[in-house]
Every structure is written in structure tokens, then in C-alpha cells.
N, CA, C and O of each residue as an XYZ file, in Angstrom:
464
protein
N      15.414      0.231      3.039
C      14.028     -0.133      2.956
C      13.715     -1.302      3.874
O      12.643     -1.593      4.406
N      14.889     -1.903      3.939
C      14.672     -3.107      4.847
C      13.929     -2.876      6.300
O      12.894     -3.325      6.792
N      14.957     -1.951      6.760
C      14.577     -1.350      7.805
C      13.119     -0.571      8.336
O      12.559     -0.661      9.429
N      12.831      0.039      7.401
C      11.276      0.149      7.474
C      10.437     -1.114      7.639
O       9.693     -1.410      8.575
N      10.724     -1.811      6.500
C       9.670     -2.735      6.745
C      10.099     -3.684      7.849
O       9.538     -4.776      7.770
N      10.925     -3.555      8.829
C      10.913     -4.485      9.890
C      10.078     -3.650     11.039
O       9.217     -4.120     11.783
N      10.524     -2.371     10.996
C       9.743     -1.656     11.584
C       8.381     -1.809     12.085
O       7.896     -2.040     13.192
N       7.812     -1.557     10.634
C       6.561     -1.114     10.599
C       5.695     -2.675     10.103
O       4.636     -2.729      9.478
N       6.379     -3.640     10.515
C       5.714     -4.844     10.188
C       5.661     -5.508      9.140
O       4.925     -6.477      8.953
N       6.616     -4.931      8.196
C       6.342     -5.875      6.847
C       6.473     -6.696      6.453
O       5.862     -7.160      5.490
N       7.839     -7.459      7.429
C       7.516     -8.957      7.526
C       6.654     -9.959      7.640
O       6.648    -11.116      7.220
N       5.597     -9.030      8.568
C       4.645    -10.296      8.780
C       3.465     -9.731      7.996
O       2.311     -9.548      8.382
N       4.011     -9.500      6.828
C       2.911     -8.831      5.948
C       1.961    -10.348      5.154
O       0.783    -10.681      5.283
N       3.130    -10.996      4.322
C       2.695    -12.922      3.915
C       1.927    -12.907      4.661
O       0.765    -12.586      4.414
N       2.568    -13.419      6.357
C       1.518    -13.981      7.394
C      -0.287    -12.803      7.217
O      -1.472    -13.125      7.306
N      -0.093    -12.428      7.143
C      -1.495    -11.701      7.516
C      -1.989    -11.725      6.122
O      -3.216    -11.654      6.068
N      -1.560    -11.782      5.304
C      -2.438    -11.519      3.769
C      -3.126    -12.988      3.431
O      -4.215    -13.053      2.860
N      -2.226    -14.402      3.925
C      -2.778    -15.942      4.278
C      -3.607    -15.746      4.792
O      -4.566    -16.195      4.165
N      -4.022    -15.089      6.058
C      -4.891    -15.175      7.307
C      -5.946    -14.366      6.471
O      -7.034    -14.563      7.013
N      -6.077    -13.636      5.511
C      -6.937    -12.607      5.035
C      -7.684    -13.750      3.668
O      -8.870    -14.062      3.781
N      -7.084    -14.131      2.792
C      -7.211    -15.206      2.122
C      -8.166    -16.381      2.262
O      -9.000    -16.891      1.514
N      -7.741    -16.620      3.484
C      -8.255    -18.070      4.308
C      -9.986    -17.184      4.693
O     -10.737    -17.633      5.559
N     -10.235    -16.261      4.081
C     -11.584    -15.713      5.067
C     -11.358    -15.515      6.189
O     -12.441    -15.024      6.509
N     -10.885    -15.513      6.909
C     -10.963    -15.327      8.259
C     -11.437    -14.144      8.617
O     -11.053    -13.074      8.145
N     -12.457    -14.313      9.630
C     -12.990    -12.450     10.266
C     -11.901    -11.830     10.976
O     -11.333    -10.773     10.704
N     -11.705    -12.570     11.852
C     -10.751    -12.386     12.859
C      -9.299    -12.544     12.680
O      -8.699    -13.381     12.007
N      -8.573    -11.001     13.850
C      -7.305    -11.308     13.315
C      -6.543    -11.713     14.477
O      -6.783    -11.391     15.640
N      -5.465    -12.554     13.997
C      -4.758    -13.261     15.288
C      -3.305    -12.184     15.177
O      -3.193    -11.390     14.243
N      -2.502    -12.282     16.016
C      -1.793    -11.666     16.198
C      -0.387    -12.452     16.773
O      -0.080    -12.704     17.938
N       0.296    -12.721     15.592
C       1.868    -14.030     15.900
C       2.591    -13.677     16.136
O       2.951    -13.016     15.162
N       3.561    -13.536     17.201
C       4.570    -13.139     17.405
C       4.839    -11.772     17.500
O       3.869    -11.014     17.487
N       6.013    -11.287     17.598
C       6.275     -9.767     17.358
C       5.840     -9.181     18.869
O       6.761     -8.604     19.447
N       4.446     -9.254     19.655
C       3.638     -8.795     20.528
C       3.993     -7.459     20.639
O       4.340     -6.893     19.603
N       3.977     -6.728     21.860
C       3.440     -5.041     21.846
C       4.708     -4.392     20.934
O       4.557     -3.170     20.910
N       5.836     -4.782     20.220
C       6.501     -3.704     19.533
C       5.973     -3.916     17.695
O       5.856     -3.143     16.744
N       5.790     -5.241     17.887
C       4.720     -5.005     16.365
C       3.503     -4.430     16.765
O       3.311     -3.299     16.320
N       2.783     -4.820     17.359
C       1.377     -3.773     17.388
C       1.526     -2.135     17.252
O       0.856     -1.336     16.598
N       2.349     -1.994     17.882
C       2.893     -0.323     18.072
C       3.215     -0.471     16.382
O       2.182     -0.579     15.722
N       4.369     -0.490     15.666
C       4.714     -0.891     14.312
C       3.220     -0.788     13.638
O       2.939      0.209     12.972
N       2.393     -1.709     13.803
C       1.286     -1.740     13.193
C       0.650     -0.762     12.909
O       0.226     -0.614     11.763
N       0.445      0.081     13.816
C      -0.360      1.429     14.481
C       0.166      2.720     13.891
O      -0.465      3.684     13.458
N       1.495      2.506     13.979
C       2.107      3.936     13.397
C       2.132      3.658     11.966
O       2.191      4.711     11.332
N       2.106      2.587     11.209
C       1.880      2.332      9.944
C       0.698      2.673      9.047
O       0.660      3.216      7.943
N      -0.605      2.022     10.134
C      -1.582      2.530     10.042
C      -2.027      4.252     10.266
O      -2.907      4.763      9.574
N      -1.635      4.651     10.818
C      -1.403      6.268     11.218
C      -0.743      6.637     10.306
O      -1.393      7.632      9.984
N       0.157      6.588      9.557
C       0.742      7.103      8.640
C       0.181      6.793      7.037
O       0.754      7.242      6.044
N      -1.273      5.782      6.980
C      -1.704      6.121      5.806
C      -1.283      4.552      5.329
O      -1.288      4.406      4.107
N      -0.936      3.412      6.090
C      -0.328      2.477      5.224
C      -1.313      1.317      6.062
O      -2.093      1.548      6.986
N      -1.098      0.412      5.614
C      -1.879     -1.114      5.906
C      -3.119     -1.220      4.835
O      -3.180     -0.531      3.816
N      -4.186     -2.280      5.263
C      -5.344     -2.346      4.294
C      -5.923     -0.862      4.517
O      -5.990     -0.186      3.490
N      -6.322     -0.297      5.635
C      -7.077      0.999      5.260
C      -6.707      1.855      4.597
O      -7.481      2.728      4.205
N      -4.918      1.829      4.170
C      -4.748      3.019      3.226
C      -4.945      2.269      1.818
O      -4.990      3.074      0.888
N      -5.024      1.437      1.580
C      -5.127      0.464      0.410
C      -6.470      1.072      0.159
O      -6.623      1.288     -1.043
N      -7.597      1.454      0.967
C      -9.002      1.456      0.429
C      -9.389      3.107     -0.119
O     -10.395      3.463     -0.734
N      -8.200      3.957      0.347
C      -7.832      5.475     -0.239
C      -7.419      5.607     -1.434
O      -7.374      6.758     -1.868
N      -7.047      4.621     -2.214
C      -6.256      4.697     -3.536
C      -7.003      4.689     -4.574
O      -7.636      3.692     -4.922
N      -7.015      5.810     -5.193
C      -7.459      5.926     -6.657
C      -7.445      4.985     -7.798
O      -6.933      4.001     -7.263
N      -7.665      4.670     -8.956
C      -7.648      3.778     -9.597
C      -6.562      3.495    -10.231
O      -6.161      2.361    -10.494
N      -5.955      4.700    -10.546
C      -4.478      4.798    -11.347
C      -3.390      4.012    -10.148
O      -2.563      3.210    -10.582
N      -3.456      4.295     -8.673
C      -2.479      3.660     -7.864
C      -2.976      2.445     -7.984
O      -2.074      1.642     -8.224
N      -4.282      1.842     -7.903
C      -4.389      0.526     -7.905
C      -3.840      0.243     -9.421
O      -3.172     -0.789     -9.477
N      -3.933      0.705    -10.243
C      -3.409      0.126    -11.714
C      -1.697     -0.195    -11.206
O      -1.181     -1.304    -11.346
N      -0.966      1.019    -10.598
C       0.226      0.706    -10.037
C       0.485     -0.609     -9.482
O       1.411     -1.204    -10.034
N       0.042     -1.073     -8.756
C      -0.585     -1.754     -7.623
C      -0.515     -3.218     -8.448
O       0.142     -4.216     -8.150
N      -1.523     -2.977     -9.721
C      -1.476     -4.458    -10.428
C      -0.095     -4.570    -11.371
O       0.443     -5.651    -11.610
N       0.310     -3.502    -11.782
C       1.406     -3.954    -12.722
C       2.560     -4.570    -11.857
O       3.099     -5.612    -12.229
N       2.916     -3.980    -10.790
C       3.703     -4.311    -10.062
C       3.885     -5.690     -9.598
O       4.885     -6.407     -9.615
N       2.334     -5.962     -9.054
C       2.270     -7.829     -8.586
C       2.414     -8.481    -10.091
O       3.341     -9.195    -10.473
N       1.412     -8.111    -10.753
C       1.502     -9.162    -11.977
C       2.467     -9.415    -12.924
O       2.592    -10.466    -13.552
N       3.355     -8.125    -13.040
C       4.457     -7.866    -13.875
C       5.629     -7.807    -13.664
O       6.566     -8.220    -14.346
N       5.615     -7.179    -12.505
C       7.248     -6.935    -11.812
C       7.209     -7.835    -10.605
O       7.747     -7.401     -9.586
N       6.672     -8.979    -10.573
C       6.840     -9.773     -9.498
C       6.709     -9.479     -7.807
O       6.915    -10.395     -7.010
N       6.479     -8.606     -7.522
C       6.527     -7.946     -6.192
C       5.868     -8.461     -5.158
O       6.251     -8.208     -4.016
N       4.695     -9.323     -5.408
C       4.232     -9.967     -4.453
C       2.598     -9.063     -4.344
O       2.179     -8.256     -5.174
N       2.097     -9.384     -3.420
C       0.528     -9.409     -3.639
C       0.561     -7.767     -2.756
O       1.282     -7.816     -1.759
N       0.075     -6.761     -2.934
C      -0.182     -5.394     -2.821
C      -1.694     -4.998     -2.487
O      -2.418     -4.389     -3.275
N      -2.044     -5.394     -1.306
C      -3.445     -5.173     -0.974
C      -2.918     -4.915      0.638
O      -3.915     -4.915      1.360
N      -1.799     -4.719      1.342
C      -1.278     -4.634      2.558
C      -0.419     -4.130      2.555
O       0.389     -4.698      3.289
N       0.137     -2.895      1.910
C       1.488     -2.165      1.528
C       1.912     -1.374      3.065
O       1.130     -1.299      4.012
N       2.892     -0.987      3.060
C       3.325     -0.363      4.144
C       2.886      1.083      3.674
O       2.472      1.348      2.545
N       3.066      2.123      4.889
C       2.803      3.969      4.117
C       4.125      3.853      3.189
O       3.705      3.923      2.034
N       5.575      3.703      3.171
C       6.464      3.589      2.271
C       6.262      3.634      1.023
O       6.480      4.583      0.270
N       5.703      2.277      0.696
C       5.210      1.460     -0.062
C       4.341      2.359     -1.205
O       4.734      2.548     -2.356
N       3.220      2.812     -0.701
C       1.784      3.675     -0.855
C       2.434      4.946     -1.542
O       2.264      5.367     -2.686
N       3.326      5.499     -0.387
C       3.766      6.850     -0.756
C       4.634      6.942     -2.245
O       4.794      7.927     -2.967
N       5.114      5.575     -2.413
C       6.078      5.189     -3.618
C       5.308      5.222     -5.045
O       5.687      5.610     -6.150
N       3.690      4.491     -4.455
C       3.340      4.159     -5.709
C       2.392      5.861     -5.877
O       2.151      6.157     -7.048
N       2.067      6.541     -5.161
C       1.528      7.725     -5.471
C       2.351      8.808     -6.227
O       1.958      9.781     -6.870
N       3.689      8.328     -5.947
C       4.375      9.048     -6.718
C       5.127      8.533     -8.004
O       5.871      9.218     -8.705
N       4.846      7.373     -8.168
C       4.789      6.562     -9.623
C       3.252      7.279    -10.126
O       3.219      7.564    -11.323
N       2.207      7.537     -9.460
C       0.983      7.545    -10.160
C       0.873      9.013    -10.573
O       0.250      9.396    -11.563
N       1.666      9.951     -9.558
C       1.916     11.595     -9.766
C       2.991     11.546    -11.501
O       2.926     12.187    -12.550
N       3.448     10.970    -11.236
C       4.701     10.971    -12.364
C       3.754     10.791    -13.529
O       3.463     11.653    -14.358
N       3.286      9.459    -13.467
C       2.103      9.071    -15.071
C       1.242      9.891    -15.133
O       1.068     10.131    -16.328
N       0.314     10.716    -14.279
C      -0.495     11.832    -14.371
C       0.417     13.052    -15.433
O       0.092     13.584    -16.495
N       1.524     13.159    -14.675
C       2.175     14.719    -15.618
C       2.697     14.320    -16.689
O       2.969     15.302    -17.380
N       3.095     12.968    -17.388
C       3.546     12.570    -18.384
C       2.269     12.204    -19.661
O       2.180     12.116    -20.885
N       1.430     12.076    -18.448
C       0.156     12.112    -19.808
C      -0.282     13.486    -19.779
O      -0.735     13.759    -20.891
N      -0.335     14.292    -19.136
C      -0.776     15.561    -19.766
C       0.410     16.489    -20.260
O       0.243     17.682    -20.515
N       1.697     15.790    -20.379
C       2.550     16.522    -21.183
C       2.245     16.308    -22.696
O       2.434     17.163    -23.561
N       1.766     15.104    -22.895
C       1.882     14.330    -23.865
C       0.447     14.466    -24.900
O       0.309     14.411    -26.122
N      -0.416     14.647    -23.877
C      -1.960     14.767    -24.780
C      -2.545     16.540    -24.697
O      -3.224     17.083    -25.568
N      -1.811     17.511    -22.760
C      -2.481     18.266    -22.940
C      -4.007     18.689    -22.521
O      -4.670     19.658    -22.892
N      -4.391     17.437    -21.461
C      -5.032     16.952    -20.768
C      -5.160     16.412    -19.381
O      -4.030     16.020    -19.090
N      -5.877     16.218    -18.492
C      -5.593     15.818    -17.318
C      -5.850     14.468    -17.778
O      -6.365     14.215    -18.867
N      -5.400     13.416    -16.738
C      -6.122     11.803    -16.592
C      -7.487     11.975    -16.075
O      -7.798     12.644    -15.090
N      -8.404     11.186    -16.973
C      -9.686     11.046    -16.842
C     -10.168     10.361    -15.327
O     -11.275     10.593    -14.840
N      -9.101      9.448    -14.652
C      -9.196      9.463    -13.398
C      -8.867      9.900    -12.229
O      -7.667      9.985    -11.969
N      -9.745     10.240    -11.351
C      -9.428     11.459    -10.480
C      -8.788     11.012     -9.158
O      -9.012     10.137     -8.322
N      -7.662     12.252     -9.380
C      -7.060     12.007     -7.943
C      -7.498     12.571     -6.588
O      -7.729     13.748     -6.312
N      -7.584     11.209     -5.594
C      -7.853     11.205     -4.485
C      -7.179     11.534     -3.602
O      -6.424     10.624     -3.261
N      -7.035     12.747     -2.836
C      -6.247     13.304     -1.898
C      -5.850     12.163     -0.637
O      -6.659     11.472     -0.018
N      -4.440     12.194     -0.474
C      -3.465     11.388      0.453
C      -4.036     11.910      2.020
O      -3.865     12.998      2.571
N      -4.876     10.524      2.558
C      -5.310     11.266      4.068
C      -4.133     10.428      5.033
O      -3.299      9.716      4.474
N      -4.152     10.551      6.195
C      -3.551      9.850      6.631
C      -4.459      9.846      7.943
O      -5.375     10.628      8.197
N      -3.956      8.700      8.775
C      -4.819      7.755     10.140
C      -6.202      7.532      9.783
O      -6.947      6.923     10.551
């Protein structure tokens, strides 16, 4: 996993979520230069950064909070596609376990996985 996220930028995930924090409109761009941007891009293309964050249904964002608030993970508003793809399938899993269980679908609806 490591390896992905060096990849695809997840290191300088902190750095940019500060810079997001702070208000800032604008984004600066530290270090890393054209092989993180590329990183950036294919991350983003693959469904991951803030724009795939704004695709997520309510149940992944519920994922999303238990994880920071509970399991310590750190702040989840900048996930990698990895990341995303992990918690959709934590959120696929709680979908079929509640309708094993009640016989029912979840009252919240799932939002089809786009990607770029």
C-alpha cells in the first residue's frame, strides 16, 4: 500500500489538506514537480483525490467518518482511488449484510463508481 500511495501522491496528501484548511483558493504545488503532477492526474483519473470524494454516497461518507473519528486514520476528504475503492467495498459489504439481516435494501442510495 505504501507503494501506491507514493505513487499516486499520498504523501503529500497532510501537505495539501493544511493548504485546503488554511482557505486557500489556490493551489501551490511543493516539491515532487512533473512526476507528482502526473501521480496526481492518474489518481484523479482513476476516481481518487477531492473530486472522487464529491461521488460518494452517504453510507461511504459514514465509512469515511468512522474511520477518521474512530479508527484513527487521519482526515478522509483527499483519499487516494485505493483508498475510495476500499471504502466502497466496506460500504458494498454493509449494504448486503443489512439486507441479509432485515430483507431490505439500505434506505440510502447507491451512487454508481464514475471515474475521471
Amino acid at each position: 500500500m505504501d507503494f501506491v500511495n507514493k505513487f499516486t501522491g499520498g504523501e503529500q496528501k497532510n501537505e495539501q489538506q493544511q493548504q485546503q484548511s488554511a482557505g486557500s483558493s489556490e493551489q501551490k504545488q511543493e516539491g515532487g514537480g512533473f512526476f507528482s503532477g502526473i501521480g496526481n492526474k492518474v489518481n484523479e483519473a482513476a476516481g481518487g483525490g477531492a473530486a472522487g470524494e464529491k461521488n460518494e454516497d452517504y453510507l461511504d461518507k459514514g465509512v469515511d467518518y468512522v474511520q477518521e473519528k474512530f479508527l484513527g486514520q487521519g482526515a478522509q476528504n483527499n483519499e487516494s482511488a485505493a483508498e475510495q475503492a476500499k471504502d466502497e467495498q466496506i460500504s458494498d459489504f454493509i449494504r448486503g449484510q443489512y439486507k441479509n439481516a432485515t430483507g431490505k435494501d439500505v434506505p440510502i442510495k447507491d451512487k454508481p463508481t464514475t471515474f475521471g
